[in-house]
C-alpha positions as protocol buffer text, in pm:
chain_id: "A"
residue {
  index: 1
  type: UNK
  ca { x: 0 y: 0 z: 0 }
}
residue {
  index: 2
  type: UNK
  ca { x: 112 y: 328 z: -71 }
}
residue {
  index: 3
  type: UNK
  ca { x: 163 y: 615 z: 133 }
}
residue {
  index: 4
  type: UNK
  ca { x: -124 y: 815 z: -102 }
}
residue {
  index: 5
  type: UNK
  ca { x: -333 y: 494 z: -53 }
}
residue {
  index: 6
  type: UNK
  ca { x: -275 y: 522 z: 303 }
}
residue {
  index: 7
  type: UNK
  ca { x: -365 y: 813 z: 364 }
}
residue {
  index: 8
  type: UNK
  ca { x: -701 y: 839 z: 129 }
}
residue {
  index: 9
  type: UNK
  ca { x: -782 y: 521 z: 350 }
}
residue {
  index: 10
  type: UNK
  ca { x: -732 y: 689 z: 654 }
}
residue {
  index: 11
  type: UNK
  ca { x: -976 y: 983 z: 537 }
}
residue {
  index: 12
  type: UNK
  ca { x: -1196 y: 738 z: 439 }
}
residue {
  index: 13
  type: UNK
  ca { x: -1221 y: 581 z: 799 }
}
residue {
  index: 14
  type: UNK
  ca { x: -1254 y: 883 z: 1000 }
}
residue {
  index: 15
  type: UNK
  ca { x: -1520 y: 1009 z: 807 }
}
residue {
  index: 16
  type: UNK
  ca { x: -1713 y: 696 z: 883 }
}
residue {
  index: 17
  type: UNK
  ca { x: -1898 y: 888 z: 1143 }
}
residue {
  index: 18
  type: UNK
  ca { x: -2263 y: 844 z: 1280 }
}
residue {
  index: 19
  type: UNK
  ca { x: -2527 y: 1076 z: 1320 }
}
residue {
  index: 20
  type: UNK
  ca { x: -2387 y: 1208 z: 1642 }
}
residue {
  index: 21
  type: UNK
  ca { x: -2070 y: 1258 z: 1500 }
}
residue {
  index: 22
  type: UNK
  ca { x: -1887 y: 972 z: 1673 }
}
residue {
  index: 23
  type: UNK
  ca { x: -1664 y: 741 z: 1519 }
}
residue {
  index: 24
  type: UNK
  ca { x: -1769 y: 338 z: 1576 }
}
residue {
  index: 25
  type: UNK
  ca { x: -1575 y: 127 z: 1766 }
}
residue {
  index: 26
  type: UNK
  ca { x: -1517 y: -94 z: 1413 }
}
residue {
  index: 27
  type: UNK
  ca { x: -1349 y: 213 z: 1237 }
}
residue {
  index: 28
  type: UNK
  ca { x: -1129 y: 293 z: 1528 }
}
residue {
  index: 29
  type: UNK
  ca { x: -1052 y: -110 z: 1517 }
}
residue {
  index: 30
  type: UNK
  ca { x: -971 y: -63 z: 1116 }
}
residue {
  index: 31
  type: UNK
  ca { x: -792 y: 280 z: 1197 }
}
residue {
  index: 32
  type: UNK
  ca { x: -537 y: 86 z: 1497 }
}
residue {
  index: 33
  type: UNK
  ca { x: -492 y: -199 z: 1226 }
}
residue {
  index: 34
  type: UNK
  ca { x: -397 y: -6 z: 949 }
}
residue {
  index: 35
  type: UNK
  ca { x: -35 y: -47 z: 805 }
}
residue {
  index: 36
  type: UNK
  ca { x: 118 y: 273 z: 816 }
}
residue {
  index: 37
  type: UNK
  ca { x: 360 y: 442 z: 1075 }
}
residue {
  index: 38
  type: UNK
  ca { x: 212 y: 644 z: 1369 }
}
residue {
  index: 39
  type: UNK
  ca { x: 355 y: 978 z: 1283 }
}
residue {
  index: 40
  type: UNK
  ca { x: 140 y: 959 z: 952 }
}
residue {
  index: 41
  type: UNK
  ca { x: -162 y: 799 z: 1159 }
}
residue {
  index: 42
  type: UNK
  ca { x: -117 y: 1120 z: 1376 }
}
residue {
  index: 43
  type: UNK
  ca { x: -63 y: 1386 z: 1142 }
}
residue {
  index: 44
  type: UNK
  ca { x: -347 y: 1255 z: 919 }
}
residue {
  index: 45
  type: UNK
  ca { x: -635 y: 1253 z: 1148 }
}
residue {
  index: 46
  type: UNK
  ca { x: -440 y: 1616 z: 1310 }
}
residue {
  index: 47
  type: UNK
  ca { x: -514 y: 1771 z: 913 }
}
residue {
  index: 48
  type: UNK
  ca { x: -881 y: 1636 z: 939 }
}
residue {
  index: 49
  type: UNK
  ca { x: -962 y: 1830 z: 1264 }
}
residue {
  index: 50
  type: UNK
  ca { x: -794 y: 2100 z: 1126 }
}
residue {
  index: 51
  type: UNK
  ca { x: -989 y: 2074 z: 824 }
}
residue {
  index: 52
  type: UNK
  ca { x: -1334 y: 1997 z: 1015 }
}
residue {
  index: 53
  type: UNK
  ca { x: -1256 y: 2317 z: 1214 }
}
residue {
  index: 54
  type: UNK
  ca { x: -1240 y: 2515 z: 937 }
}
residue {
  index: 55
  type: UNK
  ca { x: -1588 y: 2424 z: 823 }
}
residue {
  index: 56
  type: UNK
  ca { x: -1759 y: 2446 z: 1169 }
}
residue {
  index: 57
  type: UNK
  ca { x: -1627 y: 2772 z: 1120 }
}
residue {
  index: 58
  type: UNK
  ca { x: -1742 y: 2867 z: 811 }
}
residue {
  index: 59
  type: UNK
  ca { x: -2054 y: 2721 z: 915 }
}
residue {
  index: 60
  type: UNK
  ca { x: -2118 y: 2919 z: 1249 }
}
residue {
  index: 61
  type: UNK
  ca { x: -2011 y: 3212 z: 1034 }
}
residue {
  index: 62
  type: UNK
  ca { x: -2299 y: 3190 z: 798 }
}
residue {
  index: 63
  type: UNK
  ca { x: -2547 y: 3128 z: 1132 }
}
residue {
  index: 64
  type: UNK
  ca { x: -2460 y: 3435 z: 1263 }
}
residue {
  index: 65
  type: UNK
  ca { x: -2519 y: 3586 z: 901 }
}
residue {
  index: 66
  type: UNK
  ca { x: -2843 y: 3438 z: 867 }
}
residue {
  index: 67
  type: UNK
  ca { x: -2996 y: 3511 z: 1219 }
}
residue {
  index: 68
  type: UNK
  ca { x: -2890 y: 3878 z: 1141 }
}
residue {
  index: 69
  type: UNK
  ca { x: -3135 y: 3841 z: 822 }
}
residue {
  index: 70
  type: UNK
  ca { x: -3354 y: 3617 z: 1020 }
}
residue {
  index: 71
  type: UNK
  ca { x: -3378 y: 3906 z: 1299 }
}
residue {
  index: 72
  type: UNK
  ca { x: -3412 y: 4193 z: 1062 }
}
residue {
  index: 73
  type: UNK
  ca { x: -3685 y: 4044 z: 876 }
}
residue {
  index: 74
  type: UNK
  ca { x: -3886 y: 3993 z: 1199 }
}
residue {
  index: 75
  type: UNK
  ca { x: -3855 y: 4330 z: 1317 }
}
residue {
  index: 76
  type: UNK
  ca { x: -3980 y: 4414 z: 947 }
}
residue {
  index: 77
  type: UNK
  ca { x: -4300 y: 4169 z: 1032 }
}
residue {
  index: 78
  type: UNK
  ca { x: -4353 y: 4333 z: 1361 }
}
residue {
  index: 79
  type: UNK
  ca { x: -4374 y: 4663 z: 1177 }
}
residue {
  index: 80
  type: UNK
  ca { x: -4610 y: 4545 z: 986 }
}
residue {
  index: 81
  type: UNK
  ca { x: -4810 y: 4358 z: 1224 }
}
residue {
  index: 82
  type: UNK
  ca { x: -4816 y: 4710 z: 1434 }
}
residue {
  index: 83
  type: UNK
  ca { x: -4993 y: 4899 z: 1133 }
}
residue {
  index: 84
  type: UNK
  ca { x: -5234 y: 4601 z: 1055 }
}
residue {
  index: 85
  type: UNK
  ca { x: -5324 y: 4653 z: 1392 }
}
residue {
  index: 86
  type: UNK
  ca { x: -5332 y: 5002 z: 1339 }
}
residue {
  index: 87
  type: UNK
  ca { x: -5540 y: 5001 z: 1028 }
}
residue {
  index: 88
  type: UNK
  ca { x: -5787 y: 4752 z: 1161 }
}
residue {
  index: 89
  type: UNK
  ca { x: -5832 y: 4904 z: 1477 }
}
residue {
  index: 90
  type: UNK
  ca { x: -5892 y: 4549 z: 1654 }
}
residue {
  index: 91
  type: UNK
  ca { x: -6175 y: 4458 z: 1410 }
}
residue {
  index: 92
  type: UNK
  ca { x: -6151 y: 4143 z: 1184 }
}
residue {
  index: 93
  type: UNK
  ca { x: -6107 y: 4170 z: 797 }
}
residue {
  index: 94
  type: UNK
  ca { x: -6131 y: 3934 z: 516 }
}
residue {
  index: 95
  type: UNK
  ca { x: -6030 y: 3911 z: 149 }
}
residue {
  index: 96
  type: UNK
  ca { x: -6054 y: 3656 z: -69 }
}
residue {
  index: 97
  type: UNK
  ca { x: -5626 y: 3657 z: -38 }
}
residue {
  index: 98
  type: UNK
  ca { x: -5579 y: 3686 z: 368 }
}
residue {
  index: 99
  type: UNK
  ca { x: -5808 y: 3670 z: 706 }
}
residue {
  index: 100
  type: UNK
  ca { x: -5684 y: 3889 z: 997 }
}
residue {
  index: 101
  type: UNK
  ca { x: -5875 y: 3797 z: 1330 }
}
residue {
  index: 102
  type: UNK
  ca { x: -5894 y: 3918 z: 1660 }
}
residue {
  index: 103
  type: UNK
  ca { x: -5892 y: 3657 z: 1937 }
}
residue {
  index: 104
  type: UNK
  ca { x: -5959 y: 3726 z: 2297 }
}
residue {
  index: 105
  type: UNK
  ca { x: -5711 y: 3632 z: 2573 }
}
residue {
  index: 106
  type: UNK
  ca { x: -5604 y: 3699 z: 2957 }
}
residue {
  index: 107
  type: UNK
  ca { x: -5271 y: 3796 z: 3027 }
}
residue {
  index: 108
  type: UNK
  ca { x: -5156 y: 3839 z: 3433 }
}
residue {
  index: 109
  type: UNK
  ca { x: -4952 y: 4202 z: 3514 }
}
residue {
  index: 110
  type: UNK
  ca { x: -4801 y: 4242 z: 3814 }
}
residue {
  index: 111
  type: UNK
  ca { x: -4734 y: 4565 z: 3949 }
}
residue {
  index: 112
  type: UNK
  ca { x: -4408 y: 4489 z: 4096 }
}
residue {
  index: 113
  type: UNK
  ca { x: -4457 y: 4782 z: 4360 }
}
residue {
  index: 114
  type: UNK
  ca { x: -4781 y: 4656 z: 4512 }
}
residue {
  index: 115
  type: UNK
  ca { x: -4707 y: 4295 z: 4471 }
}
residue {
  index: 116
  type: UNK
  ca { x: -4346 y: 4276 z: 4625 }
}
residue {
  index: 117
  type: UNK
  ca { x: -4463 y: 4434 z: 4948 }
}
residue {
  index: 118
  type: UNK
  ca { x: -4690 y: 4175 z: 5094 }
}
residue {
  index: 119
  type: UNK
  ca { x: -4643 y: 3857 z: 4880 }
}
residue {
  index: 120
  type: UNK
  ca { x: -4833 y: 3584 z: 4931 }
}
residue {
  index: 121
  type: UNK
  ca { x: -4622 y: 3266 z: 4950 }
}
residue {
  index: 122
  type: UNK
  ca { x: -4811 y: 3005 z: 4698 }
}
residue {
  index: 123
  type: UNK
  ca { x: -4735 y: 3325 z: 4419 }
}
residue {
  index: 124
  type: UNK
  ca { x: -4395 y: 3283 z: 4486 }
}
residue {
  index: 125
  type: UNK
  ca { x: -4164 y: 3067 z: 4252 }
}
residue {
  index: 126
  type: UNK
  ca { x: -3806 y: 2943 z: 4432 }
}
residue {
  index: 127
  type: UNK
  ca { x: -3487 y: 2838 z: 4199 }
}
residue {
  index: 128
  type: UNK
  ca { x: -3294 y: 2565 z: 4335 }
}
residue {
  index: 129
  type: UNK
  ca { x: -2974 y: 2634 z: 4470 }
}
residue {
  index: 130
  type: UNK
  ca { x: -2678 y: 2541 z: 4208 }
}
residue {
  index: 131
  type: UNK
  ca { x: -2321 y: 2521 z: 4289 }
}
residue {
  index: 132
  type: UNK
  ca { x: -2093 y: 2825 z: 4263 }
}
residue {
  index: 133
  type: UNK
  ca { x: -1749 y: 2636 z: 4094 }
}
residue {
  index: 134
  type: UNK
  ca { x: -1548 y: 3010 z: 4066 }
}
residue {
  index: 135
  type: UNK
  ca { x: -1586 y: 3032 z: 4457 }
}
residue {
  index: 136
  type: UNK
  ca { x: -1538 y: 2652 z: 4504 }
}
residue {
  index: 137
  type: UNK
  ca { x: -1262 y: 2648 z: 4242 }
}
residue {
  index: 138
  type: UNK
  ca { x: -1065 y: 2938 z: 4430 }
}
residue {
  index: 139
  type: UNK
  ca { x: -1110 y: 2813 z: 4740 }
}
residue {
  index: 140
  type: UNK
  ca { x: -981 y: 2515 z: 4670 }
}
residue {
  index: 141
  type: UNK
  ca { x: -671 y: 2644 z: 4505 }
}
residue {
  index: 142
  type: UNK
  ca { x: -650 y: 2847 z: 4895 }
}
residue {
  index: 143
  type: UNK
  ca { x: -604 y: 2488 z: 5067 }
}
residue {
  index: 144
  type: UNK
  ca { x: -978 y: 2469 z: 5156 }
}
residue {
  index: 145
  type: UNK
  ca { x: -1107 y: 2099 z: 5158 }
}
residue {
  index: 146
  type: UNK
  ca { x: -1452 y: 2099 z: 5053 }
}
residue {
  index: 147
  type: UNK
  ca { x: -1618 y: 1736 z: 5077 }
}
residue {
  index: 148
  type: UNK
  ca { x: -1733 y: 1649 z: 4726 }
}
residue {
  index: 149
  type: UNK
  ca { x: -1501 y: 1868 z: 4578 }
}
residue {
  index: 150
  type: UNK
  ca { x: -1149 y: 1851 z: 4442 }
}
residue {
  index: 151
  type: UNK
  ca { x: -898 y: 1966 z: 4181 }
}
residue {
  index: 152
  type: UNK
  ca { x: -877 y: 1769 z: 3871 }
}
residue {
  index: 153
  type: UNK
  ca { x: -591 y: 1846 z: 3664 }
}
residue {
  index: 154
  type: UNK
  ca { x: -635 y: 1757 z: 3231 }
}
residue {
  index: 155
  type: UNK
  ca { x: -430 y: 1775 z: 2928 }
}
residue {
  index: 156
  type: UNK
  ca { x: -629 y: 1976 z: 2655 }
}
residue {
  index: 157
  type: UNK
  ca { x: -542 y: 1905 z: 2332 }
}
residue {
  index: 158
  type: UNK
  ca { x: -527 y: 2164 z: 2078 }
}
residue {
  index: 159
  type: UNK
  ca { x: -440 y: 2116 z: 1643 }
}
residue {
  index: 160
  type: UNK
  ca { x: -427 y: 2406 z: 1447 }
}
């Protein structure tokens, strides 16, 4: 096997992918198994994550672009929506083209002044508490021992 055939091969396996994005355990098998030396193993699969960076990327990129045209457009539509309202002056209208309707609903408003000074406790809607890991992370680093809590040192890997 060449080193060309080699490496198209190795593409070819980690590309083998499923819809979550993971690799199976028979590619990694194939992948371990395949003739080749490790440096080229390495810097093969490196290249792909450099490469599959680059289009998550390019990808998020264009999200971003298209929620900025996504969001404009809606504030267009609410513009719109506000004059409709305007024009129809809450009373239906019909054409053989569109329907606009008026439906009745009940919204609660709290006056935050009145309601904060004597609240009733059944109104009142409690978060659980979550864990602070800054604080817990700092004081840790300080020599604190915290039960449930410790320091766990990793190795991040980064290819560019």
């Amino acid at each position: 096997m060449t080193i060309y055939e080699i490496d198209a091969r190795i593409a070819e396996i980690l590309s083998q992918t499923d819809e979550n994005g993971e690799l199976p355990e028979a590619a990694i098998d194939e992948l371990m198994n395949l003739s080749g030396d490790r440096e080229t193993k390495i810097e093969n699969a490196a290249c792909m994550v450099v490469n599959l960076t680059a289009e998550a990327k390019a990808i998020r990129d264009q999200e971003s672009t298209l929620a900025e045209r996504r969001k404009a457009i809606e504030r267009r539509m609410e513009r719109i929506r506000n004059y409709i309202e305007y024009a129809t002056n809450g009373e239906s209208y019909y054409s053989p083209r569109v329907c606009v309707r008026y439906a009745k609903s009940t919204a609660v408003e709290i006056d935050e002044d009145k309601f904060w000074f004597n609240p009733a406790e059944a109104f009142i809607r409690r978060k659980p508490p979550e864990v602070d890991k800054v604080a817990v992370k700092a004081a840790l680093k300080d020599g604190a021992i915290i039960p449930g809590a410790s320091l766990v040192e990793r190795k991040n890997m980064t290819i560019k």
